[in-house]
PyMOL Python script that loads the backbone (N, CA, C, O; Angstrom):
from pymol import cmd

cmd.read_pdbstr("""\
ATOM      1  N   UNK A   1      -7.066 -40.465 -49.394  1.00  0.00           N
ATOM      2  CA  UNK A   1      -6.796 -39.103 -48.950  1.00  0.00           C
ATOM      3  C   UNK A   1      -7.324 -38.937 -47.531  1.00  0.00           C
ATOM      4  O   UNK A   1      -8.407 -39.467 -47.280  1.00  0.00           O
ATOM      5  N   UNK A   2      -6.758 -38.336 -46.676  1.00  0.00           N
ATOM      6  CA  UNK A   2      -6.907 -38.453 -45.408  1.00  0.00           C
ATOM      7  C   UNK A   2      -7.116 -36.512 -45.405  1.00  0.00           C
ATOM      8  O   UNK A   2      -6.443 -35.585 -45.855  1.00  0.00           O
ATOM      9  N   UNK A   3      -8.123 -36.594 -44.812  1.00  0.00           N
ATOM     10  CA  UNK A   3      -8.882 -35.283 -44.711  1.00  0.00           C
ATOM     11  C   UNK A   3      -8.895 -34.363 -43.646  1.00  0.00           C
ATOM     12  O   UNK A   3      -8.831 -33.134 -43.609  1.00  0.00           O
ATOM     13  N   UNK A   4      -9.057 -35.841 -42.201  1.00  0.00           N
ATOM     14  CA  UNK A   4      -8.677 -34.614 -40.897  1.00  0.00           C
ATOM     15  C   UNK A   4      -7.322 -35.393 -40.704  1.00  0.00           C
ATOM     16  O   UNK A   4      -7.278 -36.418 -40.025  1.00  0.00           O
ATOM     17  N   UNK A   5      -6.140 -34.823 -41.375  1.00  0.00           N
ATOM     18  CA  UNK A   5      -4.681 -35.629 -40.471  1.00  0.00           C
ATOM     19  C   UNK A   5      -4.229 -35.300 -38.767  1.00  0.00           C
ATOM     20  O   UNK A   5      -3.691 -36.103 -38.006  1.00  0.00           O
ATOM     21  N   UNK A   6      -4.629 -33.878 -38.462  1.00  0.00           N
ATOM     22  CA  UNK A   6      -4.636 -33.641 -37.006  1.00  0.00           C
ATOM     23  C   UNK A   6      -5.257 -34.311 -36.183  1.00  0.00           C
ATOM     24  O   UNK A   6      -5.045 -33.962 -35.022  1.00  0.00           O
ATOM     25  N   UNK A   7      -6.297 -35.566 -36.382  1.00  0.00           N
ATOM     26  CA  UNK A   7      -7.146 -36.242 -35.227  1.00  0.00           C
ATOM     27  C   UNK A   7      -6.288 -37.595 -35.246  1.00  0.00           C
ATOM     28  O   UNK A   7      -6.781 -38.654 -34.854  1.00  0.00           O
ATOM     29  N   UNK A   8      -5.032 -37.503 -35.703  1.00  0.00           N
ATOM     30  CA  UNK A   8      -4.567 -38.394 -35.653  1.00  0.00           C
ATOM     31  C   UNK A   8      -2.912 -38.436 -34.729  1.00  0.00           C
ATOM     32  O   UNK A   8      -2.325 -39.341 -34.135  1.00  0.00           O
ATOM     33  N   UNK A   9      -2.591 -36.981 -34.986  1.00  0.00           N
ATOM     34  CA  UNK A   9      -1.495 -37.049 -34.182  1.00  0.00           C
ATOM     35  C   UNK A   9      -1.709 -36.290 -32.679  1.00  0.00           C
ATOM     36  O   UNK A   9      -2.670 -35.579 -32.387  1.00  0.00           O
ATOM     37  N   UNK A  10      -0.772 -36.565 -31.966  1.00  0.00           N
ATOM     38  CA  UNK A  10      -0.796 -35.502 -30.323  1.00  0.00           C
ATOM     39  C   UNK A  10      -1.134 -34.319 -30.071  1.00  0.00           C
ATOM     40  O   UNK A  10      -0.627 -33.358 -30.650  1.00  0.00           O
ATOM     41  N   UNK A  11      -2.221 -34.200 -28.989  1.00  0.00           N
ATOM     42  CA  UNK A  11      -2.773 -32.529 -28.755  1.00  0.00           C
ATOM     43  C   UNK A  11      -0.797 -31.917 -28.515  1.00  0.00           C
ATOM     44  O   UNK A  11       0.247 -32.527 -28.285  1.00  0.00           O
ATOM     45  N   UNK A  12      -1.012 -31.025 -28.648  1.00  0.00           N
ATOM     46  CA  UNK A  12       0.382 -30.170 -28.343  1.00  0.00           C
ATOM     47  C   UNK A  12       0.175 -29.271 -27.281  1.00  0.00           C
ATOM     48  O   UNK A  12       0.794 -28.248 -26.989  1.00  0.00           O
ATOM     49  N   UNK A  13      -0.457 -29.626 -26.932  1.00  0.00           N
ATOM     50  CA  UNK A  13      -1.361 -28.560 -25.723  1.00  0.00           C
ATOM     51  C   UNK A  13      -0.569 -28.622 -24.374  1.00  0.00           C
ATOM     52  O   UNK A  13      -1.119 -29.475 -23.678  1.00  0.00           O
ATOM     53  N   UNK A  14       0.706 -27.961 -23.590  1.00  0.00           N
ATOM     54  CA  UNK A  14       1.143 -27.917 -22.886  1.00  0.00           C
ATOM     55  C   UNK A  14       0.298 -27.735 -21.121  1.00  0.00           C
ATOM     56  O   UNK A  14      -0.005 -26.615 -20.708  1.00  0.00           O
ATOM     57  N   UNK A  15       0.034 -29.013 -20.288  1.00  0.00           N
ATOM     58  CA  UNK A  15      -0.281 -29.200 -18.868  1.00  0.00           C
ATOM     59  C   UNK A  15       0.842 -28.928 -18.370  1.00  0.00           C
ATOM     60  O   UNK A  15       1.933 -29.370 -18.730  1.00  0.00           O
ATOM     61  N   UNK A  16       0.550 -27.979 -17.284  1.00  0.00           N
ATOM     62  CA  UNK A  16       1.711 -27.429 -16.641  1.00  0.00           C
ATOM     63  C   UNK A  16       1.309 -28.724 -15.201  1.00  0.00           C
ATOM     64  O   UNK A  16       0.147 -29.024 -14.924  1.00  0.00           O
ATOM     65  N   UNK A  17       2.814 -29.448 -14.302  1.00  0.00           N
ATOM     66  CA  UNK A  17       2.522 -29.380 -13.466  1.00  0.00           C
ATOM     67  C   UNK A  17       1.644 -29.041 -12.398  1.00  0.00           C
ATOM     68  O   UNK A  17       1.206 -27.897 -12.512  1.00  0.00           O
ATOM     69  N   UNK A  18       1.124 -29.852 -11.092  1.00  0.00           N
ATOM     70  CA  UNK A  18       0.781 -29.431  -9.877  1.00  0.00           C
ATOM     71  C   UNK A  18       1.532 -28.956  -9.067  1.00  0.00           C
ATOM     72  O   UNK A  18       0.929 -28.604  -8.053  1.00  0.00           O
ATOM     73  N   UNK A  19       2.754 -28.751  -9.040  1.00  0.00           N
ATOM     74  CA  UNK A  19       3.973 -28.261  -8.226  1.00  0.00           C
ATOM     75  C   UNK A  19       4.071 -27.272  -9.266  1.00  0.00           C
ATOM     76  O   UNK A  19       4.100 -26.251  -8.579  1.00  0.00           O
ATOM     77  N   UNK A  20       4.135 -26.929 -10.334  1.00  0.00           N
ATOM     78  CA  UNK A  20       3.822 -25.401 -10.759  1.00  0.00           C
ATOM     79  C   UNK A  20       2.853 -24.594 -10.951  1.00  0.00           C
ATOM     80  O   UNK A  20       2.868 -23.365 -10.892  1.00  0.00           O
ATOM     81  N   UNK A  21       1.697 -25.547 -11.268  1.00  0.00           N
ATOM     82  CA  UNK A  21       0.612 -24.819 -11.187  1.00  0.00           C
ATOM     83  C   UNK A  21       0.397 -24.084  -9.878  1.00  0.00           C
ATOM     84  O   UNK A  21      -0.328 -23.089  -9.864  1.00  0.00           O
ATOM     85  N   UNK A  22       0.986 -24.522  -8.782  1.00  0.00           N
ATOM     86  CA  UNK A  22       0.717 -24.046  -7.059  1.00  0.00           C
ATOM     87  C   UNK A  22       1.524 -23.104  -7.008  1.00  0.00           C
ATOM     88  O   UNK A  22       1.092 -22.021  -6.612  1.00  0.00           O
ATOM     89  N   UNK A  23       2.971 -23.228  -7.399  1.00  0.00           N
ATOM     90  CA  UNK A  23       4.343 -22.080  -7.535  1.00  0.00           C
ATOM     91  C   UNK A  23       3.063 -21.229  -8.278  1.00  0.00           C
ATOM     92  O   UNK A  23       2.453 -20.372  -7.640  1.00  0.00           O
ATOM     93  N   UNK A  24       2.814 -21.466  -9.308  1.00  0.00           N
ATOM     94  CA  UNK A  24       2.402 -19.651  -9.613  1.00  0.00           C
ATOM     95  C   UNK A  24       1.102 -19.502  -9.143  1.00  0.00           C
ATOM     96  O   UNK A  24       0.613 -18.629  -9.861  1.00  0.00           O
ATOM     97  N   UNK A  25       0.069 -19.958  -8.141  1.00  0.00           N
ATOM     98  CA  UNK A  25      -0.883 -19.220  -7.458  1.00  0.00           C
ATOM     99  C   UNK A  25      -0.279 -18.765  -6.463  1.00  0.00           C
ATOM    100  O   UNK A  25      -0.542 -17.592  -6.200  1.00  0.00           O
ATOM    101  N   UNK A  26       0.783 -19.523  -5.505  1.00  0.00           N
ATOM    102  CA  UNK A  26       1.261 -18.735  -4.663  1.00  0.00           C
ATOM    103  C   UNK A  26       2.204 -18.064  -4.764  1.00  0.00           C
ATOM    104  O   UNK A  26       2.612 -17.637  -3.684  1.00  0.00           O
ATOM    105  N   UNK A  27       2.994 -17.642  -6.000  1.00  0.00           N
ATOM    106  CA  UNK A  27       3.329 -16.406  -6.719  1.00  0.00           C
ATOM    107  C   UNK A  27       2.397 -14.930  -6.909  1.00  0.00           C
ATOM    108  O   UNK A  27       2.759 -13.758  -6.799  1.00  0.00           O
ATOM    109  N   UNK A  28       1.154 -15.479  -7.215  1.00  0.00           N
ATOM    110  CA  UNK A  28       0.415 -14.498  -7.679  1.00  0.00           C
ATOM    111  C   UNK A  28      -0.689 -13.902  -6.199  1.00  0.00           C
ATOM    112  O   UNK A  28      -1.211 -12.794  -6.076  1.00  0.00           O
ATOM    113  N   UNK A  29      -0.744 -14.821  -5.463  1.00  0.00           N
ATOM    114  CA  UNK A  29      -1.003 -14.206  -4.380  1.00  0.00           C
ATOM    115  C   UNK A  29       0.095 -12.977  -3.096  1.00  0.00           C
ATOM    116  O   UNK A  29      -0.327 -12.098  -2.346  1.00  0.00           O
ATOM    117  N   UNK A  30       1.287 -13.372  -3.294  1.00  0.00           N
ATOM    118  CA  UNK A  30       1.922 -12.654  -3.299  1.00  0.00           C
ATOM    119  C   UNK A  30       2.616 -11.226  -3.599  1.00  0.00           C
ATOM    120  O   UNK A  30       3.025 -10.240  -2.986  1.00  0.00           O
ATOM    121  N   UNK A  31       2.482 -11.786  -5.097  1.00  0.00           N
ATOM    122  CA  UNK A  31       2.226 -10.066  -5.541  1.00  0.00           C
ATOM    123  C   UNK A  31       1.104  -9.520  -5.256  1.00  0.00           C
ATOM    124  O   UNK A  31       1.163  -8.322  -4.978  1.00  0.00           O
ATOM    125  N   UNK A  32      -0.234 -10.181  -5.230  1.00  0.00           N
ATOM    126  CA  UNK A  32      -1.353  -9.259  -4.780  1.00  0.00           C
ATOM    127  C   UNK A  32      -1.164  -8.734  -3.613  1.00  0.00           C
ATOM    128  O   UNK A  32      -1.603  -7.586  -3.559  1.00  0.00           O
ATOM    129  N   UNK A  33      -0.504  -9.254  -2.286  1.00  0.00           N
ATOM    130  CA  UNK A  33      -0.595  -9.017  -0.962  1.00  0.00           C
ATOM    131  C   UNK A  33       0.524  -8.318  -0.893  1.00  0.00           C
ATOM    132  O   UNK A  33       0.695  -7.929   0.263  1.00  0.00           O
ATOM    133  N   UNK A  34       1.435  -7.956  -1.677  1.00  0.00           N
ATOM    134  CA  UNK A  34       1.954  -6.668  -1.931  1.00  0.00           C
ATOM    135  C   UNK A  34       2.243  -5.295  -2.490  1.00  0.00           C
ATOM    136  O   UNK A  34       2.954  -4.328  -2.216  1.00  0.00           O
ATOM    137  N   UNK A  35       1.091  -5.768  -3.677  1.00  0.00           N
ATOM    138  CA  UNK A  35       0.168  -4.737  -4.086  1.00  0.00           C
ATOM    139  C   UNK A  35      -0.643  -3.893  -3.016  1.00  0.00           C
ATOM    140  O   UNK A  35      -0.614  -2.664  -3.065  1.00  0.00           O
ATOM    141  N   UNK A  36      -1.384  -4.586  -2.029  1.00  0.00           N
ATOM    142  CA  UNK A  36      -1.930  -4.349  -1.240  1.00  0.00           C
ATOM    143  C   UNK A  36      -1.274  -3.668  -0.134  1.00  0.00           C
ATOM    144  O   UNK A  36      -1.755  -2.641   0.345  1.00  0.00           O
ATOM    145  N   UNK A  37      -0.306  -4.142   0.248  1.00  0.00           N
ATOM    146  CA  UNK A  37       0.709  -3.829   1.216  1.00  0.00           C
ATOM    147  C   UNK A  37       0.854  -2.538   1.194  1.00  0.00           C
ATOM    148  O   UNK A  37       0.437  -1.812   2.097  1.00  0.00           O
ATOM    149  N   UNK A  38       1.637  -2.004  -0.143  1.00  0.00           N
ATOM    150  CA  UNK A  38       1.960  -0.572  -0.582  1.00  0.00           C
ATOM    151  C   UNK A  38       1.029   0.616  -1.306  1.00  0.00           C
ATOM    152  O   UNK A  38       1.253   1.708  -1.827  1.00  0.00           O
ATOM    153  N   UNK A  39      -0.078  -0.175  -1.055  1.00  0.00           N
ATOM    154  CA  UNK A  39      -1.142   0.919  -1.597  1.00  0.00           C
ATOM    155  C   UNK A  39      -1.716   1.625  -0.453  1.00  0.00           C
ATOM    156  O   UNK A  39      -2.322   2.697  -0.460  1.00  0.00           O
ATOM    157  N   UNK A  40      -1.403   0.778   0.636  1.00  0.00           N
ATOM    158  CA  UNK A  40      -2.073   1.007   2.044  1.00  0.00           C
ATOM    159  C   UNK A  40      -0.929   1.968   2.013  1.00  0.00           C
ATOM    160  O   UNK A  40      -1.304   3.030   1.517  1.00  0.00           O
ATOM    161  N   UNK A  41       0.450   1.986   2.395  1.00  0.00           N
ATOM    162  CA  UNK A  41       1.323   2.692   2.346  1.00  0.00           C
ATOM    163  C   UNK A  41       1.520   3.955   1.500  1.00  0.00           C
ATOM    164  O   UNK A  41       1.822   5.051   1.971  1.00  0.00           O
ATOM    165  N   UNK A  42       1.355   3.739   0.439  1.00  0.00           N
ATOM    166  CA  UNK A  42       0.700   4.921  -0.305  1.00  0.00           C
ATOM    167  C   UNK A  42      -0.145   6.280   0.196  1.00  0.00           C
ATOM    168  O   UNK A  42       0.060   7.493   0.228  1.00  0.00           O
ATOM    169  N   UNK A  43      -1.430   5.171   0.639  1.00  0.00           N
ATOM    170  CA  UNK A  43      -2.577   6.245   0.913  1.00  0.00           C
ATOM    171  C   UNK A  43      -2.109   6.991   2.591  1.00  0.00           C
ATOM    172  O   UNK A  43      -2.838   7.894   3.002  1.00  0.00           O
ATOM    173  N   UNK A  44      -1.250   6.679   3.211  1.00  0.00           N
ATOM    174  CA  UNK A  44      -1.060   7.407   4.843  1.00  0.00           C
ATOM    175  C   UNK A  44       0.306   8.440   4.253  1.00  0.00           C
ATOM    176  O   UNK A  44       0.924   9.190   5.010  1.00  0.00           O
ATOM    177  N   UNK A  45       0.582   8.306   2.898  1.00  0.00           N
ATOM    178  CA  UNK A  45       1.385   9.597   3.100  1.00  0.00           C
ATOM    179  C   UNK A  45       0.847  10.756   2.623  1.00  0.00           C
ATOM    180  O   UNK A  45       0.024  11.014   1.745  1.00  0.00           O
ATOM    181  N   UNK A  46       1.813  11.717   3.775  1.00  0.00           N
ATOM    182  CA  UNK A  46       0.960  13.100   3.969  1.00  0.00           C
ATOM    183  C   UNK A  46       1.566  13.846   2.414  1.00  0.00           C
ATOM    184  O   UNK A  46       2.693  13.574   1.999  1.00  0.00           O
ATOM    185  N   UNK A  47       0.477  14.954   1.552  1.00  0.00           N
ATOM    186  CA  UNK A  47       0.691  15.395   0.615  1.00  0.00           C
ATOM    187  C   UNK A  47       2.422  16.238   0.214  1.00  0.00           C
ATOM    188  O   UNK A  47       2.973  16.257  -0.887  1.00  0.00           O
ATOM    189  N   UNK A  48       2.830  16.731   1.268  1.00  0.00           N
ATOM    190  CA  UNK A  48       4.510  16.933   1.017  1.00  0.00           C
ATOM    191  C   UNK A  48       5.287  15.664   1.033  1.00  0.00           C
ATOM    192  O   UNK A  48       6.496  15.893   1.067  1.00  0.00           O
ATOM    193  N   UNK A  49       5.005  14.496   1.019  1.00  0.00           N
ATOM    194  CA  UNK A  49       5.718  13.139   0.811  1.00  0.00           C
ATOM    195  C   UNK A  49       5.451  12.908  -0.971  1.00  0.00           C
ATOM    196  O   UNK A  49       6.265  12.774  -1.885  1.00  0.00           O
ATOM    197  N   UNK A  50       4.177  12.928  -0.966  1.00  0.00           N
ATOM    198  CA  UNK A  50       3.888  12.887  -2.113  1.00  0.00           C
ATOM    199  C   UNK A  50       4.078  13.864  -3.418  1.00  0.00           C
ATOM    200  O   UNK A  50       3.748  13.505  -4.548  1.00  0.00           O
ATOM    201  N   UNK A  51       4.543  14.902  -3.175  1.00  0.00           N
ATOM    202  CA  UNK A  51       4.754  15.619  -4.064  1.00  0.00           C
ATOM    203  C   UNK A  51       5.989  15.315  -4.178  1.00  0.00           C
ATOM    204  O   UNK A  51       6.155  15.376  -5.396  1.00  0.00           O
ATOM    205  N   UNK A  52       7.257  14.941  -3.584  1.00  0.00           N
ATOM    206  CA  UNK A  52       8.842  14.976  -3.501  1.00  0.00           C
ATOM    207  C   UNK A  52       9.056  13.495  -4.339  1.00  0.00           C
ATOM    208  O   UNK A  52      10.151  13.134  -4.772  1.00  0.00           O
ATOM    209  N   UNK A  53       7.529  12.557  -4.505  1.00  0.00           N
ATOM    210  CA  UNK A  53       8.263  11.252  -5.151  1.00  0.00           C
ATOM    211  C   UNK A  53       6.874  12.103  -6.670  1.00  0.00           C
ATOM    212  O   UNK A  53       6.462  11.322  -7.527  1.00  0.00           O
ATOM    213  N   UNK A  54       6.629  12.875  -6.693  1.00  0.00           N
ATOM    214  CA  UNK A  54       5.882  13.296  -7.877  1.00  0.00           C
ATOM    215  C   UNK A  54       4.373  12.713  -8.439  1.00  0.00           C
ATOM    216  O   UNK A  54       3.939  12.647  -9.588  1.00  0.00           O
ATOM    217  N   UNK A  55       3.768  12.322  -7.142  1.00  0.00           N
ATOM    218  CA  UNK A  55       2.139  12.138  -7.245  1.00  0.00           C
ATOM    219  C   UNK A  55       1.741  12.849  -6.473  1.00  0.00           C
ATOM    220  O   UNK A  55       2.346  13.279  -5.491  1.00  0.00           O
ATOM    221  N   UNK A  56       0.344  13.141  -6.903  1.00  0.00           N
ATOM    222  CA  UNK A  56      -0.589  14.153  -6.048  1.00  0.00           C
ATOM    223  C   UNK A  56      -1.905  13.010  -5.225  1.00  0.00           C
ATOM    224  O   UNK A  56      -1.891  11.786  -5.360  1.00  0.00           O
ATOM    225  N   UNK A  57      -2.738  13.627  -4.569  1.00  0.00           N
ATOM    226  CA  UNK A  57      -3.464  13.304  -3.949  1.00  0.00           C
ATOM    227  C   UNK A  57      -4.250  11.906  -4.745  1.00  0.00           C
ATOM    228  O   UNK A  57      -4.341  10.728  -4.401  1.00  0.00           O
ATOM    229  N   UNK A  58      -4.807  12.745  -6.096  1.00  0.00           N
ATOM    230  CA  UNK A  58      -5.724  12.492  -7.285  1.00  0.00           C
ATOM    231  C   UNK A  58      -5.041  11.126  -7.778  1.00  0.00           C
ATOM    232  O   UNK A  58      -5.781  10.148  -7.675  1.00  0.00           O
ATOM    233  N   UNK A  59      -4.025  10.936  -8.188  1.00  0.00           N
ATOM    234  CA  UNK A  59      -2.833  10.123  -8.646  1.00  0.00           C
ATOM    235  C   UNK A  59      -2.989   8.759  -7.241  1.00  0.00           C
ATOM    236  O   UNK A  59      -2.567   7.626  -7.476  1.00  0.00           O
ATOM    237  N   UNK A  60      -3.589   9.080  -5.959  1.00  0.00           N
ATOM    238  CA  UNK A  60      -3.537   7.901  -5.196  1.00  0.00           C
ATOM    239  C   UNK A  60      -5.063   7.416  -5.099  1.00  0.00           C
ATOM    240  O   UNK A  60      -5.254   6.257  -4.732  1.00  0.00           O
ATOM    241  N   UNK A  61      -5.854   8.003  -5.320  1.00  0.00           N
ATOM    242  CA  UNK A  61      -7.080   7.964  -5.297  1.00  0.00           C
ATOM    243  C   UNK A  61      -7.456   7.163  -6.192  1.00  0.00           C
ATOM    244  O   UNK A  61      -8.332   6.325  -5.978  1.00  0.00           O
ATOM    245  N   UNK A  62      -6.766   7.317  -7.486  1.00  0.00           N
ATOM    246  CA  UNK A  62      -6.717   6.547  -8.954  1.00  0.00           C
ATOM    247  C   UNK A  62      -6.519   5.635  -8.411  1.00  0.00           C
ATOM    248  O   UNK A  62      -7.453   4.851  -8.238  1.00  0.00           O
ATOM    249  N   UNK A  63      -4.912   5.266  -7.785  1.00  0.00           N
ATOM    250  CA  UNK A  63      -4.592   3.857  -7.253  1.00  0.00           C
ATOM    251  C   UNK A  63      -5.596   2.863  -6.394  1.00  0.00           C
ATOM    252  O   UNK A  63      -5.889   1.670  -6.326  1.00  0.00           O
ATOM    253  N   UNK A  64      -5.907   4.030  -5.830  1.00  0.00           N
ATOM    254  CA  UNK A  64      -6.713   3.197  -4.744  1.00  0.00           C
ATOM    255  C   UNK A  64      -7.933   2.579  -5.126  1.00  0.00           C
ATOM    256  O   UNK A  64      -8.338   1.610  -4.484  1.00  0.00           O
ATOM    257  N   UNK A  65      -8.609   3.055  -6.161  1.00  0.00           N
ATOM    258  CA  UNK A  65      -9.724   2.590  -6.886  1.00  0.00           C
ATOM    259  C   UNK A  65      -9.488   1.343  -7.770  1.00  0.00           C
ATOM    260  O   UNK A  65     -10.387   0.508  -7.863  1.00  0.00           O
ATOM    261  N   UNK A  66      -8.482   1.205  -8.329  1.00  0.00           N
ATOM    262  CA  UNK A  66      -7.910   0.098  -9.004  1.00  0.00           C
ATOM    263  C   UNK A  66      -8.601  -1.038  -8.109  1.00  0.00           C
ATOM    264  O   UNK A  66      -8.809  -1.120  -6.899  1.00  0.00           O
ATOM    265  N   UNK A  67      -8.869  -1.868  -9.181  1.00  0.00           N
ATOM    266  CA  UNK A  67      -9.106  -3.554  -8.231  1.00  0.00           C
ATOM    267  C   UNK A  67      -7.483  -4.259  -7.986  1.00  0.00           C
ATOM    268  O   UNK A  67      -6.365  -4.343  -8.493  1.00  0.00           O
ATOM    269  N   UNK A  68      -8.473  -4.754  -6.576  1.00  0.00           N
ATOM    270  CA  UNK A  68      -7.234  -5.383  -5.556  1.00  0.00           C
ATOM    271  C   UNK A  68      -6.238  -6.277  -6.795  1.00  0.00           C
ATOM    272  O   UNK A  68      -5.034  -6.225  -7.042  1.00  0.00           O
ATOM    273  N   UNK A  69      -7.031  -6.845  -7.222  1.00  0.00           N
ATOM    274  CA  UNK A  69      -6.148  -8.266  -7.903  1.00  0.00           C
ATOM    275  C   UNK A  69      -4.835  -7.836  -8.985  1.00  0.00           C
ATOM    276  O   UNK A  69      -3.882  -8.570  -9.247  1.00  0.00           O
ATOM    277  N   UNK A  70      -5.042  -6.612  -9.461  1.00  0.00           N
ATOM    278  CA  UNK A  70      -4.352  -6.006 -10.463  1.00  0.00           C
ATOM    279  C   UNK A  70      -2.958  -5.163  -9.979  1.00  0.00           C
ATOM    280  O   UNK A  70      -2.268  -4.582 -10.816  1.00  0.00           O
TER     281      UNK A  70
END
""", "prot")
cmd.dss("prot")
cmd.show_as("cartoon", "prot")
cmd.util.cbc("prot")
cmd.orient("prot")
């Protein structure tokens, strides 16, 4: 009787590529640096901009507090 049969067959454990592993950091830096991009953009509009797309002041302030990476 064979007791541990899993130490016997293949991890199944999927290694992604180095040519993808890099595609998605420099994927994900991307979206951060455009996260960033438009939050900056965000915060210079004047409060009648912001009311016509339906956030208030409070609503960017939120944003702006958010961490960068997210």
């Amino acid at each position: 009787m064979n007791v541990l049969p899993f130490l016997h067959s293949p991890l199944s454990v999927r290694i992604p590529s180095p040519v993808l592993a890099a595609k998605a950091v420099v994927a994900r830096l991307v979206r951060w640096h455009e996260g960033s991009r438009q939050r900056k953009y965000l915060a210079a509009l004047d409060d009648r901009l912001l009311k016509d797309i339906g956030l208030t002041r409070a609503d960017v302030q939120t944003e702006l507090a958010r961490h960068r990476w997210w």
